[in-house]
C-alpha angles and dihedrals in degrees: 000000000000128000116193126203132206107268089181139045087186124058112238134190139031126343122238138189110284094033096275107134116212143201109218112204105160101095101138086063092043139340114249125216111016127222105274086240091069089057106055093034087065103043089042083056098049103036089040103031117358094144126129099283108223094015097089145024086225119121094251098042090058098044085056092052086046097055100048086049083057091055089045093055101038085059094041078053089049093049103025096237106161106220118033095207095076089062100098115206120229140158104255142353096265091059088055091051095047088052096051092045106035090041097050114039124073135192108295099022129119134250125197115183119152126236098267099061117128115250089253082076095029100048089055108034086050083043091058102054075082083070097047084261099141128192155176141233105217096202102233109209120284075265093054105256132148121222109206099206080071094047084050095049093052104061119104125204075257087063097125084151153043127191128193133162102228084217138351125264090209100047108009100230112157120217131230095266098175101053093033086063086043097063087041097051097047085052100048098244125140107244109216113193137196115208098163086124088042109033094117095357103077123013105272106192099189078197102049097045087040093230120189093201134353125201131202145174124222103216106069127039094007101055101235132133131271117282105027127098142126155243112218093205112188128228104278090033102120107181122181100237113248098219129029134208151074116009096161094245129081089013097162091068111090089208123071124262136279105207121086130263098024090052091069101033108066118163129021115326127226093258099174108053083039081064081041091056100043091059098059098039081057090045089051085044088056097035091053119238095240092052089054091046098057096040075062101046090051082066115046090052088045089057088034094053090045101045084049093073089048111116109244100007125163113200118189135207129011096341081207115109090208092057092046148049127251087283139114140170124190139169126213118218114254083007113115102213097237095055093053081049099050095044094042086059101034093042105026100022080229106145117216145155129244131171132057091314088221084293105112092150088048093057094037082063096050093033107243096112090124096038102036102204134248103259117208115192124163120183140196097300092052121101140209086253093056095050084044094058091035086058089039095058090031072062105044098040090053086038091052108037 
């Protein structure tokens, strides 16, 4: 039986309907609160000028078109990419990564991907040995790294793509970006990253790490709204589009066309979380992202320093706040991970994540495939307070069982 005690006189985090105030530690899923910029970005879109951008010559129409080449360049500005029209906007980052994938590669090429990527890169690369589309799982250290020299060795004369998570969702470990595009660049591959974990988080230079195509997801480090999100494609990067259809320009052609970005983005966009969007990427422009960065970093050695005095804990990945995200995962001796989960939330009103967070590789490399792990992962809105009250009740739930 467990017997709690209080671990706080003040109430601390974030308010929530109904009075209850809450600690939100599940960033890496997605970020909580959001800058108050974000919000009224997307409700003045939607109550002023919520019409079908591009499909009218019409004020608000155009207000609408104006608004989503903002976003576009704001992000080409956050991750230098050189012309904005070559940011395609999705509605997640898994629908970035499909593209990529799906629309590049062809029967009898050659895949490399290492053993910490997401499912959204697993699930279809495995899906498309159907097609003759062969690859191979580079194994990333028990931390989570990447050596290149591996990665190197396992490229074929067949190698059209590479494939690397800039840093685990799971762990957080970051990988070596520069001399992995390095190595792709020097053998003619096209590098494909996903910085879901790192888009407004760590400084990502499309140019500097020499990145085919880069996708990203709105709805984490960089504040915007659910279902929004974006494919950075390079210049010689030509993709079959996954979905055909109205894009409100050449629409006498009955085949879909060919300029970008029109050719990617059939059908009405989410406008209003793209306003949304563009509103946190500038609010990470004016923050700074090494302010941010570091406001991040404070807090993961503050959790690491302090979970590291808890009896029978298991940290995963780097344990070093400079090699890794914002982002930890643990296990307690004798403590299914979902418990900790469920009583940190009924009995703290701390949110958290535990399971395999759609990473089975990644936890096949650590060795938590049958356990999953409990992931911990403040971001830019979290405080001191908030990582003192969630190692005071990690204490006192593991103290009073």
């Amino acid at each position: 039986m467990i017997k709690i005690k209080t671990v706080s006189n003040q109430p601390v985090g974030k308010s929530l309907t109904g009075g209850i105030s809450l600690i939100y530690l599940d960033n890496a899923a997605t970020s909580w609160p959001k800058p108050e910029v974000v919000y009224q970005a997307a409700d003045q879109c939607l109550r002023e000028y919520g019409a079908n951008p591009g499909r009218g010559g019409y004020r608000l129409s155009l207000q609408a078109g104006r608004m989503i080449l903002e976003t576009r360049e704001l992000l080409a500005t956050l991750f230098n990419i050189p012309d904005s029209s070559r940011i395609i906007f999705t509605g997640n980052v898994t629908e970035s990564l499909n593209l990529a994938i799906k629309g590049w590669l062809r029967p009898g090429d050659h895949l490399v991907m290492t053993s910490m990527e997401h499912n959204a890169v697993a699930r279809p690369v495995f899906g498309l040995q159907e097609l003759g589309v062969n690859h191979t799982v580079v194994q990333c250290s028990p931390e989570g790294r990447l050596a290149v020299r591996d990665l190197e060795k396992s490229l074929r004369p067949n190698t059209r793509l590479i494939c690397i998570n800039h840093a685990s969702n799971v762990t957080g470990t970051i990988q070596p970006l520069e001399e992995i595009g390095d190595l792709a660049a020097r053998k003619g591959i096209p590098l494909l990253v996903d910085c879901a974990q790192t888009a407004g988080v760590l400084p990502i230079d499309v140019k500097k790490c020499q990145i085919s195509l880069l996708a990203f997801t709105g709805h984490k480090g960089l504040f915007g709204p659910p279902g929004t999100g974006g494919l950075y494609i390079a210049e010689g990067i030509n993709l079959r589009p996954l979905k055909e259809g109205g894009t409100g320009s050449k629409s006498e052609l009955l085949s879909q066309p060919e300029d970008l970005p029109e050719r990617f983005e059939s059908g009405t966009p989410n406008t209003s979380g793209l306003a949304g969007l563009g509103a946190g990427v500038k609010f990470i422009l004016d923050q700074g992202i090494d302010t941010i960065r570091q406001h991040e970093q404070e807090l993961a050695r503050q959790l690491l320093d302090g979970l590291q005095r808890l009896e029978g804990v298991i940290i995963y990945g780097p344990k070093d706040i400079t090699e890794q995200t914002a982002v930890i995962s643990l296990n307690i001796e004798g403590w299914d991970a979902g418990e900790l989960s469920f009583l940190l939330d009924h009995l703290f009103d701390i949110a958290t994540r535990a399971g395999l967070h759609c990473a089975p590789l990644a936890h096949q490399t650590l060795g938590t495939l049958e356990t999953g792990t409990l992931r911990l992962s403040p971001g830019y809105f979290n405080t001191a307070e908030e990582i003192n009250v969630l190692l005071e009740a990690l204490h006192s739930i593991v103290k009073n069982r």
